[in-house]
LOZA-694696 format. One record per residue (C-alpha): residue number from 1; x, y, z. Coordinates in Angstrom, 1 decimal, decimal comma, padded with zeros to 4 digits. Each point is the difference from the previous one (the first is absolute). Example, Ala and Ser with C-alpha at 12.3 -4.5 7.8 and 13.67 -1.06 7.14 Angstrom:
2
+-----+--------+--------+--------+
:   n :      X :      Y :      Z :
+-----+--------+--------+--------+
:   1 :  012,3 : -004,5 :  007,8 :
:   2 :  001,4 :  003,4 : -000,7 :
+-----+--------+--------+--------+
# end
This chain:
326
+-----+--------+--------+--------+
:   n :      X :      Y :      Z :
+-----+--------+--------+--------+
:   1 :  135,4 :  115,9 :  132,7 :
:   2 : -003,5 : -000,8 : -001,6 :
:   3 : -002,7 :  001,4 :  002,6 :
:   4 : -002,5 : -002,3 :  001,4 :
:   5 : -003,7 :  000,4 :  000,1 :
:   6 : -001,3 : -002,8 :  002,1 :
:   7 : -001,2 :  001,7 :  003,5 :
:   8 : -001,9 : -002,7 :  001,0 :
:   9 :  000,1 : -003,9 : -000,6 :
:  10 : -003,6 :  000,7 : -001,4 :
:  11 :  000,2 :  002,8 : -002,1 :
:  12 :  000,0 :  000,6 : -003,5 :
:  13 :  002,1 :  001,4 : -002,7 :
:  14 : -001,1 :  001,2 : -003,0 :
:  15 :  002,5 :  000,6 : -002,9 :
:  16 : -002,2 :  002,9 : -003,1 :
:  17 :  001,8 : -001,0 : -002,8 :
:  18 : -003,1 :  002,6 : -001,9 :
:  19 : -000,2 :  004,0 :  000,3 :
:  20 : -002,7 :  000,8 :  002,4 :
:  21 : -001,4 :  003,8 :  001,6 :
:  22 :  000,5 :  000,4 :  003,5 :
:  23 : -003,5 : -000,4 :  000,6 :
:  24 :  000,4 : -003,2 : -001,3 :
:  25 :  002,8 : -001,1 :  001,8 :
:  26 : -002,2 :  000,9 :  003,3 :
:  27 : -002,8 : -002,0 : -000,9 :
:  28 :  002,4 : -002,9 :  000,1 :
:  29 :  001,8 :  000,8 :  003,5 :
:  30 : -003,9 :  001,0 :  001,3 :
:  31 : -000,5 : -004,0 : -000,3 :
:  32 :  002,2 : -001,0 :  003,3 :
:  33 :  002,6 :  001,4 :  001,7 :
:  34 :  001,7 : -003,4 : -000,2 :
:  35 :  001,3 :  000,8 : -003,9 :
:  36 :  002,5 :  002,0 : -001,2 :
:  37 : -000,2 :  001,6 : -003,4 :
:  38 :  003,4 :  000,2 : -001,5 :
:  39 :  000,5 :  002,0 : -003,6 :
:  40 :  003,2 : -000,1 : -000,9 :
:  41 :  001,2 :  002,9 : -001,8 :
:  42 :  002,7 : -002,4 : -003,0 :
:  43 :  000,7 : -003,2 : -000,3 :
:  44 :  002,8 :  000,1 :  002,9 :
:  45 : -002,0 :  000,4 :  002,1 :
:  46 : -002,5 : -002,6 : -000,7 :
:  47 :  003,0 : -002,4 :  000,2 :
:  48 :  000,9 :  001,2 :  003,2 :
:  49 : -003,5 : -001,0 :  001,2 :
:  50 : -001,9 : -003,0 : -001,8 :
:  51 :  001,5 : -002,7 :  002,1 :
:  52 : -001,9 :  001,7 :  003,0 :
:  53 : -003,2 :  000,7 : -002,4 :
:  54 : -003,7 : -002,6 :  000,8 :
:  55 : -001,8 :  001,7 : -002,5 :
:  56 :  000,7 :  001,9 : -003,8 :
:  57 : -002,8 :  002,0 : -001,5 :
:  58 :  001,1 :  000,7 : -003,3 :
:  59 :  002,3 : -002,5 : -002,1 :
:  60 :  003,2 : -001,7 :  001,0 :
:  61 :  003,0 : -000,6 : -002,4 :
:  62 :  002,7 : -001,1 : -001,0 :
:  63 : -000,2 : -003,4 :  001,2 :
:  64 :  003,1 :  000,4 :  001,9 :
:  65 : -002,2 :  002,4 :  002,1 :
:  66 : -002,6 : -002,3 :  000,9 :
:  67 :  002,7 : -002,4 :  000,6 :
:  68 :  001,4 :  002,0 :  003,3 :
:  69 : -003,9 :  000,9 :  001,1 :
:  70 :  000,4 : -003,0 :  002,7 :
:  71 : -003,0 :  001,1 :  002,0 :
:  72 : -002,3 :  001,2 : -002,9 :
:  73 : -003,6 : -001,2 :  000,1 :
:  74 : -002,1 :  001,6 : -002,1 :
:  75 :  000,4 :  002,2 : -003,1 :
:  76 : -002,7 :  002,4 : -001,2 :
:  77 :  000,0 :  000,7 : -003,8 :
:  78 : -001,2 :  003,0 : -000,9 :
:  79 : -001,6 : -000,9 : -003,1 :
:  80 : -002,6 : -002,4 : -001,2 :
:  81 :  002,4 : -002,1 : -002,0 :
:  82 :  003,3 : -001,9 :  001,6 :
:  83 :  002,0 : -001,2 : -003,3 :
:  84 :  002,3 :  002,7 :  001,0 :
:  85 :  000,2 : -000,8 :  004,1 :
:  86 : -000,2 : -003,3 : -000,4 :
:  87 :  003,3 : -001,6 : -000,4 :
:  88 :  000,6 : -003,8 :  000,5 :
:  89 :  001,8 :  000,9 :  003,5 :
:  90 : -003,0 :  001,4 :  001,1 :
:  91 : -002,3 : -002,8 : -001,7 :
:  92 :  002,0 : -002,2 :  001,7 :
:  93 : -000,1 :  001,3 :  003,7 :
:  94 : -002,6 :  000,5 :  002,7 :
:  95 : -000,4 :  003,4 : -000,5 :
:  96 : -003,3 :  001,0 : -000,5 :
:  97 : -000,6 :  002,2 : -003,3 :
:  98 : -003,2 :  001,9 : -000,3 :
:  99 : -001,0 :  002,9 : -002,6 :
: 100 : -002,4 :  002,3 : -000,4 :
: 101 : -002,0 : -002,0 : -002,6 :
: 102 : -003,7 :  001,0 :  000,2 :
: 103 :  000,6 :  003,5 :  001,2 :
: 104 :  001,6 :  001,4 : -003,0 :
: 105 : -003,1 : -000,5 : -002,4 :
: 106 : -000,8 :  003,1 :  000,0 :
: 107 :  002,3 :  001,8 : -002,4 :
: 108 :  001,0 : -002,7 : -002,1 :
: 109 : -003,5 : -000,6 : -000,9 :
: 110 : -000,5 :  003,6 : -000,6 :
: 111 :  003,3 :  000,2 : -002,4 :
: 112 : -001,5 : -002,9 : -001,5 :
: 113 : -003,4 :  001,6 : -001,0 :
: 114 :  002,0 :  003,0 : -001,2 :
: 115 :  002,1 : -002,0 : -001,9 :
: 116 : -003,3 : -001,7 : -002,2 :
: 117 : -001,7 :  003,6 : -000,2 :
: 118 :  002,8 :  001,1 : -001,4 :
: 119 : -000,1 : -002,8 : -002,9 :
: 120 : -003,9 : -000,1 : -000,5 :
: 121 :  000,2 :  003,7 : -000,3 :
: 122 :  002,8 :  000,5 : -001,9 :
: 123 :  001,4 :  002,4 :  002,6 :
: 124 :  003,6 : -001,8 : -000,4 :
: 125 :  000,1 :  000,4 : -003,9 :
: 126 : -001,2 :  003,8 :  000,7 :
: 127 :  002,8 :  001,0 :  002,7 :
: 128 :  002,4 : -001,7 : -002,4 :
: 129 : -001,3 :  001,8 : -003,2 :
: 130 : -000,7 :  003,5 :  000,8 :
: 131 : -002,2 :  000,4 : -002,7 :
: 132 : -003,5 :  001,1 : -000,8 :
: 133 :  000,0 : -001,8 : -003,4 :
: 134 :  000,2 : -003,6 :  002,8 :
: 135 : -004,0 :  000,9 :  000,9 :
: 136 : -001,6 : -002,2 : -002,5 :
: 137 :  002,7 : -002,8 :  000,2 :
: 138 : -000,7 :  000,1 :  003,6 :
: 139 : -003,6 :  000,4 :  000,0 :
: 140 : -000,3 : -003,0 : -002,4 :
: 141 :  002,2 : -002,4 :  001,9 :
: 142 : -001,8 :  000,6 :  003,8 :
: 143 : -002,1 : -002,1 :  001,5 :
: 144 : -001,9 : -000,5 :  003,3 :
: 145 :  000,4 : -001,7 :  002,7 :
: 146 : -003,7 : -000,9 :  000,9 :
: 147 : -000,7 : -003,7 : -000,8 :
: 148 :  003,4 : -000,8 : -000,8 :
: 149 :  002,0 : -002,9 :  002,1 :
: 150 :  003,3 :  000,2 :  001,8 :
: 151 :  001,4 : -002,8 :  001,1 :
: 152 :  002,8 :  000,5 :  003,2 :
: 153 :  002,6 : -002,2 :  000,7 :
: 154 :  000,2 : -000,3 :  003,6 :
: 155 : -002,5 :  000,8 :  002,4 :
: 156 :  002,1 :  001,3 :  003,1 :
: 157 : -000,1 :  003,5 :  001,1 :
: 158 :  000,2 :  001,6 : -002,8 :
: 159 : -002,0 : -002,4 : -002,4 :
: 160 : -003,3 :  000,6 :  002,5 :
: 161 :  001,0 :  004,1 : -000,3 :
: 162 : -000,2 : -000,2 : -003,3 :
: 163 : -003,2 : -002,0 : -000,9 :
: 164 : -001,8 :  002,5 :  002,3 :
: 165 :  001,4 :  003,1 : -002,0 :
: 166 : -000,8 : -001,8 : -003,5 :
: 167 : -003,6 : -001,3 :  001,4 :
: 168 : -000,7 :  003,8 :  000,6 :
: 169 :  000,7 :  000,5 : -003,7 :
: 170 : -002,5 : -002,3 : -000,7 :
: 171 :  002,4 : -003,4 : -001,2 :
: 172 : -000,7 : -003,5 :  000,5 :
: 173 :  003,1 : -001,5 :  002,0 :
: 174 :  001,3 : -003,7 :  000,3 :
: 175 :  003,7 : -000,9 :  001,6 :
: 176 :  002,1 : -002,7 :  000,6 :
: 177 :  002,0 : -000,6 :  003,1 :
: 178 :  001,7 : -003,3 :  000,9 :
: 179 : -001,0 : -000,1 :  003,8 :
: 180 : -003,8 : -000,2 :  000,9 :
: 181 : -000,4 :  004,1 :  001,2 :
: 182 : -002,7 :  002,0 :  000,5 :
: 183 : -002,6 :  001,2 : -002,8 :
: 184 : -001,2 :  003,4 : -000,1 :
: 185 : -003,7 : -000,1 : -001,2 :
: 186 :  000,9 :  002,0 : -002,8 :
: 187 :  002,2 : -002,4 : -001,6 :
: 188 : -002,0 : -003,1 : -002,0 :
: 189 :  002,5 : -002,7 :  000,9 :
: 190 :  003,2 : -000,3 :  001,1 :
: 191 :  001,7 : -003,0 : -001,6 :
: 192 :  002,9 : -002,4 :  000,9 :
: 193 :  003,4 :  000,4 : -002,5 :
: 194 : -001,4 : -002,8 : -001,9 :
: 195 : -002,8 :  002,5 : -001,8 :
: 196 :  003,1 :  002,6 : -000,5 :
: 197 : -000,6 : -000,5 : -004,2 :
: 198 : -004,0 :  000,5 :  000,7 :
: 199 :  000,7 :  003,4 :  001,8 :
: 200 :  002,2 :  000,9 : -003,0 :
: 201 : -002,4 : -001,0 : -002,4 :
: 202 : -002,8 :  001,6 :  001,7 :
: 203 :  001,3 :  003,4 :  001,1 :
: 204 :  000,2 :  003,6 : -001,9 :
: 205 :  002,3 :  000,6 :  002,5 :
: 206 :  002,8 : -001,9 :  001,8 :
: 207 :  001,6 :  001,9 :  003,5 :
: 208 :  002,5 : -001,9 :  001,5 :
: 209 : -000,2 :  000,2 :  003,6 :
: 210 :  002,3 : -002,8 :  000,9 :
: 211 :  003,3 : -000,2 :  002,2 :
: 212 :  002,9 : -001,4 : -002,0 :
: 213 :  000,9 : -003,1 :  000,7 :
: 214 :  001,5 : -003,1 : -001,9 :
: 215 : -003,5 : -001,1 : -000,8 :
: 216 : -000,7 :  003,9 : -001,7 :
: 217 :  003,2 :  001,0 : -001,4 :
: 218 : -000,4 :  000,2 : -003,7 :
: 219 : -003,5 : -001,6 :  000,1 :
: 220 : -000,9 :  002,3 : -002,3 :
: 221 :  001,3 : -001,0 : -002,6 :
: 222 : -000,6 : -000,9 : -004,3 :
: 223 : -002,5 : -002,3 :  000,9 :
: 224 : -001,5 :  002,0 :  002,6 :
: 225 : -000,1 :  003,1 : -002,5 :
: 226 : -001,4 : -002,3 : -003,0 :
: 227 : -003,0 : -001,0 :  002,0 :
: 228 : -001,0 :  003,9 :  000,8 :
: 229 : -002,8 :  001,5 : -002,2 :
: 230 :  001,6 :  002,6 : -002,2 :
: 231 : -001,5 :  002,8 :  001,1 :
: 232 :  000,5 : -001,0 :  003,6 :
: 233 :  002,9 :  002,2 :  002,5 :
: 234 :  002,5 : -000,9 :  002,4 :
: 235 :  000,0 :  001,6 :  002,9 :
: 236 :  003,2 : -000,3 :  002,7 :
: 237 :  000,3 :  002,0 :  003,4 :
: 238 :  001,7 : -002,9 :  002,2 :
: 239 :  003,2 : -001,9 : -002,0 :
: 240 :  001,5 :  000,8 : -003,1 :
: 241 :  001,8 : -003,6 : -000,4 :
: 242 : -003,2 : -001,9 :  000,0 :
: 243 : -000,2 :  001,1 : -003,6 :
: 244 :  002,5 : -001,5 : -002,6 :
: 245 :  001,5 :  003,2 : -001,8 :
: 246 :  000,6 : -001,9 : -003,2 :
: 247 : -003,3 : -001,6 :  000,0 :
: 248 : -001,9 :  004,1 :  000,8 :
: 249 :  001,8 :  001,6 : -002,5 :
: 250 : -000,9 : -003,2 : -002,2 :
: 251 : -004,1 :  000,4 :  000,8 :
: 252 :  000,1 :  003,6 : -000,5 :
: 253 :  001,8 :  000,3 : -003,2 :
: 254 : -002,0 : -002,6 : -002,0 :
: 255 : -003,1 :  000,7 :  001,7 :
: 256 : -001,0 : -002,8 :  002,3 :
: 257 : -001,0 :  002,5 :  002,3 :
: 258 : -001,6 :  003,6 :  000,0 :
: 259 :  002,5 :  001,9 :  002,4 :
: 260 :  001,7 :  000,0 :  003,4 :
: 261 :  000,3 :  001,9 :  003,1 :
: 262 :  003,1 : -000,3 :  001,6 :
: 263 :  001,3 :  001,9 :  003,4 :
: 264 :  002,7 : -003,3 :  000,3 :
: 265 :  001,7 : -001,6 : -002,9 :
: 266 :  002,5 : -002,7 : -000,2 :
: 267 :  002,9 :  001,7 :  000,1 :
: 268 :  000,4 :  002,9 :  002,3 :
: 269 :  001,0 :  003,1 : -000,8 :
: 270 : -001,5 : -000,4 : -003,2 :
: 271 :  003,0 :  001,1 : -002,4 :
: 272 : -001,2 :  003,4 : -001,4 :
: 273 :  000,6 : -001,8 : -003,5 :
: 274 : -002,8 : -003,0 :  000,4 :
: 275 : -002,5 : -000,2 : -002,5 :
: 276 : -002,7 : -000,5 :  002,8 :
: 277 :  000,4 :  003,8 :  000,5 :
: 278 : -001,1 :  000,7 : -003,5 :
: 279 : -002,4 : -002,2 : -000,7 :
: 280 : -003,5 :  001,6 : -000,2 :
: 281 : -001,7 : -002,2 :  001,7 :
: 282 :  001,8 : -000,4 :  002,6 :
: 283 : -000,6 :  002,7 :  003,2 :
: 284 :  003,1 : -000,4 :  002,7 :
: 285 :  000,9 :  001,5 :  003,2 :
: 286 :  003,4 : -000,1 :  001,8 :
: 287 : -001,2 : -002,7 :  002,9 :
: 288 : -001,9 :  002,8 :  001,9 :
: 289 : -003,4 : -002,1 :  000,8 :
: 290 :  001,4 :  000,0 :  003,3 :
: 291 :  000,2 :  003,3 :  000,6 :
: 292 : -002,4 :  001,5 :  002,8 :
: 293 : -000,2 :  002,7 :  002,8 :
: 294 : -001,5 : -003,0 :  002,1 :
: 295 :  002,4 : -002,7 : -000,4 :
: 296 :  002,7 :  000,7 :  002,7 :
: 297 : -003,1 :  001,0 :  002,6 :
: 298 : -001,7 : -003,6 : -000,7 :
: 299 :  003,0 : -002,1 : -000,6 :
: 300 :  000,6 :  001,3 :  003,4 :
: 301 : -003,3 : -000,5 :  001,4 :
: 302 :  000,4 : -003,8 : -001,2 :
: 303 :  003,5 : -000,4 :  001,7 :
: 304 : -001,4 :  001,4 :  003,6 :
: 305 : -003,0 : -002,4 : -000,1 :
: 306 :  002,6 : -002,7 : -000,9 :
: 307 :  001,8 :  001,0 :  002,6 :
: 308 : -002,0 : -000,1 :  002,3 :
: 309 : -000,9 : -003,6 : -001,2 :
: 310 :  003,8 : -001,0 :  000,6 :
: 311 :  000,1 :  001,0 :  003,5 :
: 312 : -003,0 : -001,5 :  000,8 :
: 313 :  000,8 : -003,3 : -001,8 :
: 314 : -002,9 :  000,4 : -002,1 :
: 315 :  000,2 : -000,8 : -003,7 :
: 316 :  000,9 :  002,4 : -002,3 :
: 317 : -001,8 :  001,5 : -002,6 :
: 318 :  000,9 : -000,2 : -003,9 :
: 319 :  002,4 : -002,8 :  000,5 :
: 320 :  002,1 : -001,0 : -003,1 :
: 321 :  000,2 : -003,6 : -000,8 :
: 322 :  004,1 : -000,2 : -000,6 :
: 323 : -000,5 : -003,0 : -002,3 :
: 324 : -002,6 :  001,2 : -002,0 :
: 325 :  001,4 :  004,1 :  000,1 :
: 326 : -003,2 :  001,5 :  000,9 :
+-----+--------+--------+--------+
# end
């Protein structure tokens, strides 16, 4: 018989769906001692408990899962982006969906700066080479960053992480973003979606720093590309299918634009075969911009604030719009 958790009429139960240290795990249970943390060891188990479960940090699937969670309330994504979570049961319900947008800049905009040093010093073609003779290619084809412009697309978390790494390197920033967010002073101007050709146009660099959505997928694509300088790189730490594969490969090859940084691509894995991987211009990683020591500890942090929040009946933070997907 499937074991029940509920204690008290007010208590909690909180389904981890995501690996966590014991520490971790503590912090949680340190909130109240009205919730119980529940980590099921396989995926019987978690059937045995979800229709007792209020809370899911982590992600929730297949949709016949959600569909027995009668007395689920809130889900906590552990990642900035939801296309993944977000499934139209869930869009569809009262369930609350936050995710740890804004507290995941960090590292992404770190991966991202490594990703352009890596192009504008030719430290991708000289991994890939292994050869001395490459020092006067390279040498001829770097340039600084100082004085150049990069233009992000999106100005969440991870857009405003950015602009201050890039400021430090001495670049002029603009973005675009299509709510009306918060400017860092080191960015110029953040535009509506309207001036997205502008930004193209204007930038030596493009990072996108966007959530996909309908509105972003494949938004870059041959007219996007044709309106780059062609010099100018794309950099990409947050979706791979907001860039139309076709369209890259397109820009790249006949020159529309100088190079790209890629840690996602549109198709994942990307088949060991692709020509993306062979292109010299081109500098990928294997989606690892989210990789950090830190993540688990703040993505943590965030849920125990949140919590907190929800037992207080206090809104929560980083909130995702359902209808809009961020």
């Amino acid at each position: 018989m499937p074991p029940t958790f509920s204690q008290r009429p007010d208590g909690l139960n909180i389904l981890l769906t995501i690996d966590l240290e014991d520490s971790l795990i503590e912090e949680i249970r340190a909130v109240s001692d009205e919730v119980t943390v529940i980590q099921p060891e396989n995926r019987d188990r978690i059937l045995d408990v979800i229709s007792e479960i209020d809370i899911v940090f982590g992600g929730i699937s297949p949709p016949s899962l959600f569909e027995r969670a009668a007395r689920l309330r809130w889900v906590q994504c552990p990642a900035a982006g939801v296309d993944g979570t977000l499934t139209p049961q869930l869009a569809a319900s009262e369930v609350i969906l936050t995710s740890a947008k804004g507290y995941v800049g960090v590292h992404l905009a770190e991966h991202a700066m490594a990703l352009l040093l890596a192009l504008t010093r030719g430290i991708g073609r000289a991994v890939r080479s292994a050869d001395w003779a490459q020092k006067w290619p390279i040498r001829n084809a770097s340039w600084e960053l100082l004085g150049r412009t990069m233009g992000i697309v999106g100005l969440g978390g991870t857009g405003r992480d950015l602009a201050t790494r890039a400021s430090a390197f001495g670049m002029r920033l603009v973005a675009v973003d299509p709510e009306p967010v918060e400017t860092p002073e080191c960015i110029e101007a953040c535009w509506s979606m309207d001036r997205f050709d502008d930004l193209l146009e204007q930038s030596d660099v493009v990072a996108i720093c966007a959530p996909l959505t309908p509105e972003t997928e494949g938004m870059f694509d041959r007219d996007a590309f044709r309106r780059m300088q062609p010099h100018a790189l794309l950099i990409n730490v947050t979706r791979g299918r907001i860039v139309n594969e076709d369209a890259l490969l397109e820009a790249l090859r006949e020159g529309w634009i100088g190079g790209a940084g890629l840690d996602v691509t549109p198709v994942e894995p990307l088949p060991s075969d692709h020509p993306l991987w062979k292109m010299d211009n081109v500098v990928i990683t294997p989606h690892t911009a989210g990789a950090s020591p830190e993540r688990d500890r703040r993505t943590t942090e965030l849920f125990c604030q949140n919590l907190r929040r929800f037992m207080a009946g206090q809104p929560l933070l980083a909130v995702i719009d359902k209808e809009k997907g961020y």
